[in-house]
Every structure is written in C-alpha cells, then in structure tokens.
C-alpha positions in Angstrom: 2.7 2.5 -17.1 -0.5 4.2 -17.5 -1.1 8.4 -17.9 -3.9 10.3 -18.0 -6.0 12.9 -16.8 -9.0 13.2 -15.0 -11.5 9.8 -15.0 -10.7 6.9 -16.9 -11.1 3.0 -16.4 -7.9 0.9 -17.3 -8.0 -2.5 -18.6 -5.2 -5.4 -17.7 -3.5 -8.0 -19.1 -1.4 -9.8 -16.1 -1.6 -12.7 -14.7 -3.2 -14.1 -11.3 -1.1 -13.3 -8.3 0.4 -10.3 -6.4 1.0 -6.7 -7.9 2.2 -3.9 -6.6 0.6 -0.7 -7.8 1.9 3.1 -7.4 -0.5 5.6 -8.4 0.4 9.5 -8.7 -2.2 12.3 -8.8 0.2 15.7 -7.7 -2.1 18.1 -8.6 -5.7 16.3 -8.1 -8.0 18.8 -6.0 -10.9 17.2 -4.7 -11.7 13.2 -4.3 -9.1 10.9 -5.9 -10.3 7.7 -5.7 -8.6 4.6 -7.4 -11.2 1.4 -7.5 -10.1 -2.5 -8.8 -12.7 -4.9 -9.6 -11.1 -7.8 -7.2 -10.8 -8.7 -4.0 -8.9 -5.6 -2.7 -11.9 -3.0 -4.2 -10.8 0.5 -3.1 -7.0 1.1 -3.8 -6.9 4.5 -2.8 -9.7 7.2 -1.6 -7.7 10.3 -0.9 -9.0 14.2 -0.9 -6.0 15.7 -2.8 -3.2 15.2 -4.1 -1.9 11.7 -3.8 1.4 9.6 -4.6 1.6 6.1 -2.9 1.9 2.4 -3.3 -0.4 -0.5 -2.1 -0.4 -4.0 -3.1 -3.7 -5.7 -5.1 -4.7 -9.6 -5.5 -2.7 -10.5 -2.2 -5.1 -13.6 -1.9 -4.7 -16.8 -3.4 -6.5 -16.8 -6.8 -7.3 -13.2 -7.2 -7.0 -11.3 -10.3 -7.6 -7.7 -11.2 -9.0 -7.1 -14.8 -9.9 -3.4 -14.7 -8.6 -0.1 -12.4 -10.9 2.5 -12.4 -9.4 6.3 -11.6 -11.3 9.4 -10.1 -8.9 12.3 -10.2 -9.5 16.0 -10.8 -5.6 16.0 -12.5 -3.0 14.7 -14.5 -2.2 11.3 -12.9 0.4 7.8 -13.7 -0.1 4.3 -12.8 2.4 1.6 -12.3 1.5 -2.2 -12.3 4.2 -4.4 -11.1 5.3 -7.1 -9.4 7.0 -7.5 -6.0 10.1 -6.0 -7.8 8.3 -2.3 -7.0 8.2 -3.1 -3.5 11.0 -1.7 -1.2 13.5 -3.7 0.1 14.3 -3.4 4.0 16.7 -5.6 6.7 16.1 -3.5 9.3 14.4 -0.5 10.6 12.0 1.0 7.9 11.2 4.7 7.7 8.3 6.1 5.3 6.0 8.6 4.2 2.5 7.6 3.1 1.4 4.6 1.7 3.9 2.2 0.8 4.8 -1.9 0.1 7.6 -2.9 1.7 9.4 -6.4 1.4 11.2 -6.8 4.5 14.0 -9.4 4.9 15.3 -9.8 8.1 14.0 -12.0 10.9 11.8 -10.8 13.6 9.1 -11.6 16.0 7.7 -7.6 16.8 7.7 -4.0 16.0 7.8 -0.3 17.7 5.8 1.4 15.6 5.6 4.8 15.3 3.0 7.5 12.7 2.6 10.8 12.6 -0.2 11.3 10.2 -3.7 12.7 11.8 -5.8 10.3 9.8 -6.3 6.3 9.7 -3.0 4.4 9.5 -3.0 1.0 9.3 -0.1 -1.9 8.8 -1.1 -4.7 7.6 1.7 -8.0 7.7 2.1 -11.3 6.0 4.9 -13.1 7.2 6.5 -15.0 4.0 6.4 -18.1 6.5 2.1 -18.6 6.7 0.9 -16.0 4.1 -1.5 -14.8 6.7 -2.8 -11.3 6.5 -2.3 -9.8 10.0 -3.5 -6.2 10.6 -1.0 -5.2 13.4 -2.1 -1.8 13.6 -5.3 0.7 12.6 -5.9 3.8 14.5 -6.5 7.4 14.0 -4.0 9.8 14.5 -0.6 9.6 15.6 0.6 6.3 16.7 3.3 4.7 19.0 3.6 1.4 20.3 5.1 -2.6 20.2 2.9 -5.1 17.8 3.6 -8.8 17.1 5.9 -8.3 13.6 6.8 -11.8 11.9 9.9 -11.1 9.4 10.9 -11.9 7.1 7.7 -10.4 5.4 5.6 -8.1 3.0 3.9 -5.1 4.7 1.9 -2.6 3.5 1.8 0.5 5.5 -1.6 3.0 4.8 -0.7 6.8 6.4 -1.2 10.2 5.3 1.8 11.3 7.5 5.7 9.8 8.4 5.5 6.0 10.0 8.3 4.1 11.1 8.7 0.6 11.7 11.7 -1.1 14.0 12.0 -4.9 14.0 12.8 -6.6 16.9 
C-alpha cells in the first residue's frame, strides 16, 4: 500500500501478469489523474474526489514498472492480485469503478447504470481471455449484452451499475 499527498510517481516491484489496483483520493478537488507506464496508460482521470478499482497488465506479457498520481489531496494505492477483485455467482450491484471476478456460468447480461458520464464494461471470459467491450455509452444505461461467465469484468461508472447474468 502506497500513501501520499498531492503528485508523486511510484515505483514497482511485481511480477508480469494481472493486478488489480484501488486508488483513493476523498478529498482531491480538481483533476485526479492516475497514469501506468504499460499497456493500460491512464488508470483513472477523474475531476474530484475518487475511490475505485481497475485492473492493469490484463495482456499477455505486460508489466507496469511505475504509477504516476495527480491529486490535489491525501490519496492510498493498493497493488494486488486477483485476490482484490470481488467475488460474484450471480447478479452484481456496484457503485463506480470496480473488478469483479464473476463465477457463475452465463451467455448475457441486463445491464443497467445510472451515472451521467461514460460507462463502460469491459469482459474476458476465463474460457478465451478475450477482452470484449460489452458496453460504452454516456449517461444512463439499460439493456441485454452478450456476457460469457464465468469471467473478470471491469465495470468504469461515475454512478450505480448493475449487472444480471443470464
């Protein structure tokens, strides 16, 4: 776990593969940005305050050395593995961004957001490790989307999502 306030650039020691990150900015004011120097590049770019997770080095042979963090505030960063991910069966009800490891079986999804910015979904059923964007749109969100469980999902919102397998 890494504290600190304001900028600062963050230097790792983990192996290649798949991390889950959670970064916290409560009281951050103005752009709160959170930046990785591999594949996945720009982690988080929020106005505000900010408290989420999102995965990093999802692709085969990636590796993050450094984080870089813009923040007006006192902020924490978690690296971890796919231990930090939340564990679902069925239906999966959030707020923000969040990783998700979902273990039931499934072939679609009602989807649901009610944030007024971009919200995407992003799934990579454990079966073909493809990365499938189901859904990106502005705004509030409701409809049915090919969902291949089990799987990991990453849901990006800036409001409450839900997500019922089917």
């Amino acid at each position: 776990m890494f504290k600190g306030s304001g900028d600062d650039v963050i230097t790792l020691d983990r192996p290649v593969g798949l991390k889950v990150v959670k970064f916290e900015c409560p009281a951050c004011t103005r752009n709160t940005v959170l930046k990785s120097d591999g594949f996945d590049s720009l982690l988080v770019n929020e106005i505000g305050a900010y408290s989420g997770q999102m995965w990093m080095d999802i692709r085969d042979g990636s590796r993050t050395n450094t984080l870089t963090v813009s923040a007006t505030g006192a902020w924490t960063l978690t690296v971890g593995d796919l231990d930090m991910a939340t564990v679902a069966t069925g239906p999966l009800a959030g707020n923000g961004d969040s990783v998700v490891l979902y273990t039931g079986s499934s072939n679609k999804a009602k989807i649901t957001n009610a944030g007024a910015s971009n919200f995407t979904v992003h799934v990579v059923p454990l079966a073909t490790s493809t990365i499938n964007l189901a859904v990106n749109h502005i705004g509030g969100y409701e409809g049915t989307v090919p969902f291949n469980g089990p799987a990991l999902v990453q849901i990006s919102s800036t409001g409450a999502w839900t997500i019922t397998p089917s």
